[in-house]
C-alpha positions in Angstrom: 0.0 0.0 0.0 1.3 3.2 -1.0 2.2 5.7 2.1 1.1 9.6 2.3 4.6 9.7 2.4 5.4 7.8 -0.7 2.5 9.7 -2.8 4.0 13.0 -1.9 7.2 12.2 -3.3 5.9 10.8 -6.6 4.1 14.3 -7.1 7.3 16.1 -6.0 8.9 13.8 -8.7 6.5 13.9 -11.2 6.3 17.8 -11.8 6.9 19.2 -15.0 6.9 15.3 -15.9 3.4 14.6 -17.1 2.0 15.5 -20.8 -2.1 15.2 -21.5 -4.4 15.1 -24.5 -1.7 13.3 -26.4 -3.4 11.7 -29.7 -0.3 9.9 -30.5 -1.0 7.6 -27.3 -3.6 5.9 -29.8 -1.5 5.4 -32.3 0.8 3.9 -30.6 -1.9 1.1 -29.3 -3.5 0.8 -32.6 -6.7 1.3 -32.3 -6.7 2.0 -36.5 -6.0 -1.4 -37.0 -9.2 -2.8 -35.5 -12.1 -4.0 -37.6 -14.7 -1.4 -37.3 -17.6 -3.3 -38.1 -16.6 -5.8 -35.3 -16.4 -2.9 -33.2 -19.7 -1.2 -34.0 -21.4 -4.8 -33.7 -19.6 -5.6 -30.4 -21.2 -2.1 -29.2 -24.1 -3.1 -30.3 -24.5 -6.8 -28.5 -22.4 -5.8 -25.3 -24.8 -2.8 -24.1 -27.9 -5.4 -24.6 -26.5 -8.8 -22.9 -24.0 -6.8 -20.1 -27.5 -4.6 -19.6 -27.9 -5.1 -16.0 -24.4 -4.5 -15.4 -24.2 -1.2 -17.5 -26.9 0.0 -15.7 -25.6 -1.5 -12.3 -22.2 0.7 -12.9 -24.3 4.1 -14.8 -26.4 3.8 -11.0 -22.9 4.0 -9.3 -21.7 6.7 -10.7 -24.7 8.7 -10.4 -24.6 7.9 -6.7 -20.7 9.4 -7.0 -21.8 12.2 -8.8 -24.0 13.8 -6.1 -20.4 13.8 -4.2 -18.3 16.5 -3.9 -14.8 16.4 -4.8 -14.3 16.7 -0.2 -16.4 13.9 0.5 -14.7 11.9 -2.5 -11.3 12.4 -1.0 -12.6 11.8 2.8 -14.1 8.3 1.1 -10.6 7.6 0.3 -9.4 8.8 2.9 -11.4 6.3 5.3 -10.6 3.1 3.0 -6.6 4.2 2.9 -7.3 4.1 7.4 -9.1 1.3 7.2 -6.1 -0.6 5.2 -3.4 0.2 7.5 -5.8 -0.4 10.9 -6.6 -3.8 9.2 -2.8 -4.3 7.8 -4.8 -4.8 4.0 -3.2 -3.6 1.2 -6.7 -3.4 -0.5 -7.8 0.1 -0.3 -11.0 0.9 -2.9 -13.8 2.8 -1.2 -17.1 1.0 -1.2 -18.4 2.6 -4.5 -15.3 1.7 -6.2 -15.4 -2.4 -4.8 -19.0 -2.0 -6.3 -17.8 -0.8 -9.9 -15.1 -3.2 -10.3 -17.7 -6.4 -10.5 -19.9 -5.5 -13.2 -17.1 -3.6 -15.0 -15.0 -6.4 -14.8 -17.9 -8.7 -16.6 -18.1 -6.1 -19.3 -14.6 -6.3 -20.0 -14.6 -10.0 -20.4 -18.0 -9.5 -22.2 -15.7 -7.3 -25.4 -12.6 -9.2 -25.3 -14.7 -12.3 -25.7 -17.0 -10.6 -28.5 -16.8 -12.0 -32.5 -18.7 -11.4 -35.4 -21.1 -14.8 -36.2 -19.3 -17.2 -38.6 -16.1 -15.7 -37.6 -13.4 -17.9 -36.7 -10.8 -15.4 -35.6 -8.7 -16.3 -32.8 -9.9 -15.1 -29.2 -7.9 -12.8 -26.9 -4.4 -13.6 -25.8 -5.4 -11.5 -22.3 -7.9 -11.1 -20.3 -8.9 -8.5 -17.6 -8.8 -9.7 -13.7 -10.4 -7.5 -10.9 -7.9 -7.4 -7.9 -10.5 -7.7 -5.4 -9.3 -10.2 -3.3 -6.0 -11.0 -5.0 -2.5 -9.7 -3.5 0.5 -9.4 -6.3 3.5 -10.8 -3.6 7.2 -9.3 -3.5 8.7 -12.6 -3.0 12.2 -13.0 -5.7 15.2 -11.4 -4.9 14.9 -7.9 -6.7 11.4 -7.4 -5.2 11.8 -8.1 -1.4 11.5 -5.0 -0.7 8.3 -3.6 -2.4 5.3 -1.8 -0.7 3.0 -3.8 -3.1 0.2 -1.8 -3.8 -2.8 -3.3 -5.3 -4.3 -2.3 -8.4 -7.8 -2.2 -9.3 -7.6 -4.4 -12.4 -4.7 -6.4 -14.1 -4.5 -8.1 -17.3 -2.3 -11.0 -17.8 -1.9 -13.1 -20.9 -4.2 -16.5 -21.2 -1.7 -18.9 -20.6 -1.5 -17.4 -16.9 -3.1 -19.2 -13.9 -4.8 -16.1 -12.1 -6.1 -18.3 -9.4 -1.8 -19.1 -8.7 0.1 -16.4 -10.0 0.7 -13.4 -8.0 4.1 -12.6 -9.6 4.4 -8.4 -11.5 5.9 -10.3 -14.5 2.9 -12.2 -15.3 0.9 -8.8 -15.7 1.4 -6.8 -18.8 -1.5 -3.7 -18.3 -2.8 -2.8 -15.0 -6.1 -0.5 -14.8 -7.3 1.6 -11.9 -10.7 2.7 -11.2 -12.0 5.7 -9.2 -15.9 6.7 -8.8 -16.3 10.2 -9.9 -14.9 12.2 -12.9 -14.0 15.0 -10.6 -11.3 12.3 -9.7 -9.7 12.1 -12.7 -5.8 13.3 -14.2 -6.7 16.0 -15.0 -5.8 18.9 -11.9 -8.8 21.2 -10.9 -6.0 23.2 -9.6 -3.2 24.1 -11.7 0.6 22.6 -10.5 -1.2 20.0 -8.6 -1.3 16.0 -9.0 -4.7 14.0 -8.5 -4.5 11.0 -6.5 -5.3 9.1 -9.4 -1.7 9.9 -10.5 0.7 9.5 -8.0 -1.4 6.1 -7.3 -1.0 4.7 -10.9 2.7 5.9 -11.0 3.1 4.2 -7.9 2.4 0.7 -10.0 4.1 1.8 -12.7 7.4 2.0 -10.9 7.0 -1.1 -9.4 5.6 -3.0 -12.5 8.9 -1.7 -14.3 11.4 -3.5 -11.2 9.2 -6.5 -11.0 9.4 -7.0 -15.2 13.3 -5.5 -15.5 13.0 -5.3 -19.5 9.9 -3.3 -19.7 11.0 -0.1 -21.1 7.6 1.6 -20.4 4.4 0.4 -19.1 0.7 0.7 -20.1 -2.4 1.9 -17.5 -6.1 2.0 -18.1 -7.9 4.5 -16.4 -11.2 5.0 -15.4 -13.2 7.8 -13.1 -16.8 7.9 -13.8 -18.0 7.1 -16.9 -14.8 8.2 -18.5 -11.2 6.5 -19.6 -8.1 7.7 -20.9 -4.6 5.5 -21.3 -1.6 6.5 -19.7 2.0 5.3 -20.3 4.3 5.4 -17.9 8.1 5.7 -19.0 11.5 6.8 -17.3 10.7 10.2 -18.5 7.3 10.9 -16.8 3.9 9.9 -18.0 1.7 10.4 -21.3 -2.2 10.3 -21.2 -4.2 10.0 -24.5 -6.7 12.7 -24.5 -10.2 11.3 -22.5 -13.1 10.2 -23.4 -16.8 8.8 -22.3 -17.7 4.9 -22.3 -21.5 5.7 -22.9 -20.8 8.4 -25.2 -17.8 7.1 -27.4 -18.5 3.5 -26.4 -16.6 2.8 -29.5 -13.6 4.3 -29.2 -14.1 2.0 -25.1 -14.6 -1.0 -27.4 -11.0 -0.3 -29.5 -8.9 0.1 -26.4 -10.5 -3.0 -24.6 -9.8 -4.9 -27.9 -6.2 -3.8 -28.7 -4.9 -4.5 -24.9 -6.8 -8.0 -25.3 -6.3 -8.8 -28.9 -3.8 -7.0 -31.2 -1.1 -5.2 -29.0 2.5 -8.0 -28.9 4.4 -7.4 -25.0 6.5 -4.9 -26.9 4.0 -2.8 -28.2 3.1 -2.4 -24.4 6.9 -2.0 -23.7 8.9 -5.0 -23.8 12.6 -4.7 -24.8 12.1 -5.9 -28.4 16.2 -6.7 -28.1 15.3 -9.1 -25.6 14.0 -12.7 -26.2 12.8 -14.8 -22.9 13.6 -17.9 -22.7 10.8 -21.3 -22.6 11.4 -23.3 -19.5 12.5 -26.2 -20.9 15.2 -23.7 -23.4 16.4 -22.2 -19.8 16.9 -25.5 -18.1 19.1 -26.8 -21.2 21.0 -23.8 -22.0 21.9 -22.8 -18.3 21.4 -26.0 -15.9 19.0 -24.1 -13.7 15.8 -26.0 -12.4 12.8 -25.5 -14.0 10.0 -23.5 -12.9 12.2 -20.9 -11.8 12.6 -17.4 -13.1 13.1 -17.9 -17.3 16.7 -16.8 -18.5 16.6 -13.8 -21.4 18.7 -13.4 -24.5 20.4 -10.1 -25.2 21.2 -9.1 -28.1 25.1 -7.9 -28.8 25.9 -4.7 -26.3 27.8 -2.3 -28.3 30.3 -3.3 -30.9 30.7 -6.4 -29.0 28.8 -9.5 -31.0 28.8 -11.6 -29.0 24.7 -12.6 -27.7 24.4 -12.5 -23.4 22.3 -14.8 -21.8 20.4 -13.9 -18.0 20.7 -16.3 -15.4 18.4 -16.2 -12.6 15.9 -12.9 -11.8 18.2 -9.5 -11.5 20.3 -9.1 -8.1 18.8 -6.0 -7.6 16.6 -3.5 -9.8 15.8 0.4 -9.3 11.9 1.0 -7.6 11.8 4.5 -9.3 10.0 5.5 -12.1 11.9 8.6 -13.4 15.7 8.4 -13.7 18.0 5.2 -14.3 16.0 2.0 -14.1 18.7 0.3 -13.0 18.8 -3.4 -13.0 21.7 -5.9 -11.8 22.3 -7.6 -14.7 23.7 -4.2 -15.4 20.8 -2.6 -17.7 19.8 1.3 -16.7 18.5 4.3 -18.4 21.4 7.1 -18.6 20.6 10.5 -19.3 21.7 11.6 -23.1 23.6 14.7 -21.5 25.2 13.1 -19.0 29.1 10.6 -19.5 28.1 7.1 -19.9 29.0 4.9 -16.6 31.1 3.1 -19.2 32.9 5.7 -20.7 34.5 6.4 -16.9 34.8 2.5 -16.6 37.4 2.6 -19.3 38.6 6.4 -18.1 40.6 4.2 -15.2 43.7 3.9 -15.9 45.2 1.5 -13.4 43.5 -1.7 -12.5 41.6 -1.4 -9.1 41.6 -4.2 -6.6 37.9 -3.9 -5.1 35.9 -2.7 -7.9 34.0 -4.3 -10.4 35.8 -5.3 -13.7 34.7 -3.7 -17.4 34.2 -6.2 -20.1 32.1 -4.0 -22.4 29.1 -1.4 -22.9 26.9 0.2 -25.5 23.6 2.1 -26.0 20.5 0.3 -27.0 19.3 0.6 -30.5 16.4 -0.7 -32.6 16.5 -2.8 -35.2 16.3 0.0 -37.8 19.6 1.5 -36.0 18.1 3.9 -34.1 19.1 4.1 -30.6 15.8 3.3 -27.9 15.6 6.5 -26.1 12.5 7.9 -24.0 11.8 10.6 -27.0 12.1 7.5 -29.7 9.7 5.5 -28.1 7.3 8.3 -27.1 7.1 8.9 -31.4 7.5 5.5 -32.4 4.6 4.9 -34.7 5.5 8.3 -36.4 9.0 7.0 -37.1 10.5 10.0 -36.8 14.1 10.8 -37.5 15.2 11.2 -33.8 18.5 8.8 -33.7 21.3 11.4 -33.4 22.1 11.4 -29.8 24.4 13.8 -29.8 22.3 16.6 -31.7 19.9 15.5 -28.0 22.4 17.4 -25.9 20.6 20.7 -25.3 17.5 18.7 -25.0 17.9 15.2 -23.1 16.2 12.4 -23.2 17.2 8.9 -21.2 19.2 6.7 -23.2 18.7 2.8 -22.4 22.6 1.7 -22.0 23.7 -1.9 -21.4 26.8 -2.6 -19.3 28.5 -5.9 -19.0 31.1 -6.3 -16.0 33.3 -10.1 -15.8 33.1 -9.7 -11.7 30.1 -11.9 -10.6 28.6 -11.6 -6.7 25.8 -11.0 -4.7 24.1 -8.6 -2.9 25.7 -7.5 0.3 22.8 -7.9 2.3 22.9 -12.1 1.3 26.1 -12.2 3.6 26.8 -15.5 5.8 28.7 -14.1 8.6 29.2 -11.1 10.5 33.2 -11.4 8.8 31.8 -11.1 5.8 30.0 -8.5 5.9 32.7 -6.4 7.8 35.2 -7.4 5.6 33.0 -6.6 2.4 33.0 -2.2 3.7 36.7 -2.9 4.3 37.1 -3.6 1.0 34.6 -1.4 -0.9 36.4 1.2 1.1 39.7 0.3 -0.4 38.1 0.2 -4.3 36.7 3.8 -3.1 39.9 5.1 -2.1 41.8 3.4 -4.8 38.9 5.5 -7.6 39.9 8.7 -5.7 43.6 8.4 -6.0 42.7 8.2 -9.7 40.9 11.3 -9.9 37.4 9.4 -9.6 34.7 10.5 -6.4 32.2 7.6 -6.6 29.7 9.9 -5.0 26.6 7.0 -4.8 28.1 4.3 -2.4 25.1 1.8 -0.7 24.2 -1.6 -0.1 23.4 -2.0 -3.6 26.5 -0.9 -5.1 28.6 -3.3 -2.9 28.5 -6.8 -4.0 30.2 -9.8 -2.7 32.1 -11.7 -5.0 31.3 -15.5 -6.0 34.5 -16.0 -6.7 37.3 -18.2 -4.8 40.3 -17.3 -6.1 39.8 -13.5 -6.1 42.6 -10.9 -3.8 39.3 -8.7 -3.1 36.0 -11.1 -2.2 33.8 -7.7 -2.3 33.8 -4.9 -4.7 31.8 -1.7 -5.4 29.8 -1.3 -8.8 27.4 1.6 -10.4 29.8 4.2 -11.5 26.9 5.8 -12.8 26.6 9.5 -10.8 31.2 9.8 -10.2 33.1 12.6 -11.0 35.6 12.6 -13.2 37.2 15.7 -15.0 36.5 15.7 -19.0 40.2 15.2 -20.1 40.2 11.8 -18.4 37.3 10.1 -20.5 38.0 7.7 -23.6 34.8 8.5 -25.5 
């Protein structure tokens, strides 16, 4: 459950960060590509059969309606008191637990929908309403989320909703509030609904529990009106909004491009990134199966050779904005900032106690353009964004792969109390050994100090993430 605390510091963060009304948003899910007769038909057949529960949910909202925008938040309010009194991370209000039934029957109601005589295959998702469902923050880069609930998810079919309460078996998450006065857009200017910070509070956590999502999708509804938002390192887009009962069609495209036509990276999978089967994991790296599937990167840089994951990420970033990061080493870098690589190779002495560089490079698409925030935000226009450099006066966050030979653990997965002393003495000594060099780490934690796996290592422990050091300009190799 997200804290008062935690919301205000997702507004803080997310000022100056969010863009609405965006049209693009719907081309880039689609909607165009969806038959319109099957549309207008599905319209047609899912206000008559889902009668009861259109008119069930139409009955709640006028109920919200008569509500101002104070008793709205004290509703909220209540259920948010409730859920920490009770220790629940389930926080709707009792009009929202009321919407989410018969909305979640009119969701299955259009993704199951086709035209008679039509043998077209049936949706490869499905909606879920997270009533009584808690997503767990059980593998080892997610032990320490807040895990907030959602109000819907959808997960592909294959998943067994009744078991599965892993983040990376949800690809869209959807979020429901009773009124329209509750919706993204701010009665007040320079101010952030709750709707936001709530949603971006998912987001961030979606994107650490599935590490190669480079942006995320939400549905939201308030009312009797929708709008999409994605959620990237950058901030957040919303498409421009519109009314269920009124524009029930352009309802019926969304519903049918989350379920039907959008692939996992058209709703922001790495598209350089190829996941493993269970039975390909087990073969290619011994591990056991049913654990978490091993990925295949694509070649980092001018390096060609292809990288292969083993086992979930050490450790991955629970911010939205910024890096990213993910150990593997996979992060988001800022296009005006020096590469964590490029002061990797500006050492020039070999340092006992830190990491050791094997090789880097930005991310690009297949069409040799490199994936950056402002790429992907004007992907379906294909526009000509791929100089980097010219991105200087204007930055956008660069996805950069870094691949370092030292393998170890986290810090905190220490045996013995020597171990862990012995692990600062030496992550002191790398740090000392970077400043004699003319390099200030400046971002030293428990996450940046791994224990080596390694036997026959001088140094069992060593610092990482040169990301945020100082170094003077004349000592990078660019």
């Amino acid at each position: 459950m997200i804290s008062s605390s935690d919301c205000s510091a997702i507004k803080i963060d997310l000022k100056g960060k969010i863009e609405y009304d965006d049209t693009n948003i719907f081309k880039r899910l689609r909607l165009d590509s969806i038959d319109n007769r099957l549309v207008q038909k599905c319209v047609v057949a899912v206000l008559k059969t889902q009668k009861e529960d259109v008119d069930q949910f139409q009955k709640l909202i006028m109920s919200a309606s008569a509500k101002s925008e104070e008793e709205l938040e004290l509703d909220s309010k209540l259920a948010r008191d409730k859920a920490r009194q009770t220790d629940s991370r389930y926080r709707k209000t009792e009009d929202e637990y009321q919407m989410c039934e018969p909305l979640a029957r009119i969701f299955t109601a259009i993704a199951n929908f086709n035209l008679p005589g039509n043998c077209t295959q049936g949706p490869t998702r499905l909606f879920h309403s997270m009533d009584d469902m808690m997503l767990e923050a059980n593998e080892p880069h997610t032990f320490r989320f807040s895990v907030p609930v959602p109000d819907f998810e959808i997960s592909p079919c294959g998943i067994d909703f009744s078991t599965s309460k892993l983040w990376r078996d949800r690809d869209v998450f959807g979020q429901v509030k009773s009124s329209r006065k509750q919706g993204p857009n701010a009665a007040l200017p320079n101010t952030i609904p709750n709707i936001i910070s709530h949603c971006a509070d998912y987001a961030r956590l979606f994107m650490s529990g599935r590490p190669f999502m480079l942006y995320c999708t939400g549905l939201l509804i308030f009312g009797s009106q929708f709008c999409v938002g994605i959620f990237d390192r950058d901030g957040i887009t919303f498409s421009p909004i519109h009314d269920m009962f009124t524009e029930t069609e352009i309802f019926v495209h969304v519903i049918r491009a989350i379920t039907h036509e959008l692939t996992i990276q058209e709703l922001g999978f790495d598209p350089t990134v190829c996941v493993l089967s269970d039975e390909e994991t087990s073969q290619l790296t011994g591990e056991t199966k049913g654990g978490y599937l091993s990925a295949i990167i694509s070649h980092i840089g001018s390096n060609l050779r292809l990288w292969c994951t083993i086992g979930p990420p050490m450790w991955t970033s629970v911010s939205l904005l910024g890096r990213g990061t993910a150990v593997w080493h996979t992060s988001w870098c800022s296009s005006a900032r020096n590469r964590e690589s490029d002061i990797y190779q500006a050492i020039q002495q070999p340092i006992e106690g830190l990491a050791k560089f094997e090789c880097r490079g930005d991310v690009y698409f297949m069409d040799g353009k490199p994936i950056t925030v402002r790429n992907l935000r004007n992907l379906s226009s294909h526009k000509d964004l791929g100089d980097i450099d010219s991105e200087l006066k204007n930055p956008t966050p660069v996805l950069h792969r870094l691949v370092l030979a030292t393998v170890g653990k986290p810090l905190w997965q220490y045996e013995s109390e020597i171990e862990l002393l012995t692990g600062f003495c030496d992550a002191l000594l790398g740090h000392k050994a970077l400043y004699e060099q003319g390099i200030l780490h400046r971002d030293i934690s428990a996450g940046n100090v791994l224990l080596s796996t390694a036997q026959d290592e001088k140094f069992h422990r060593f610092i990482t993430d040169l990301d945020f050091a100082y170094v003077t300009d004349d000592m990078l190799v660019i």
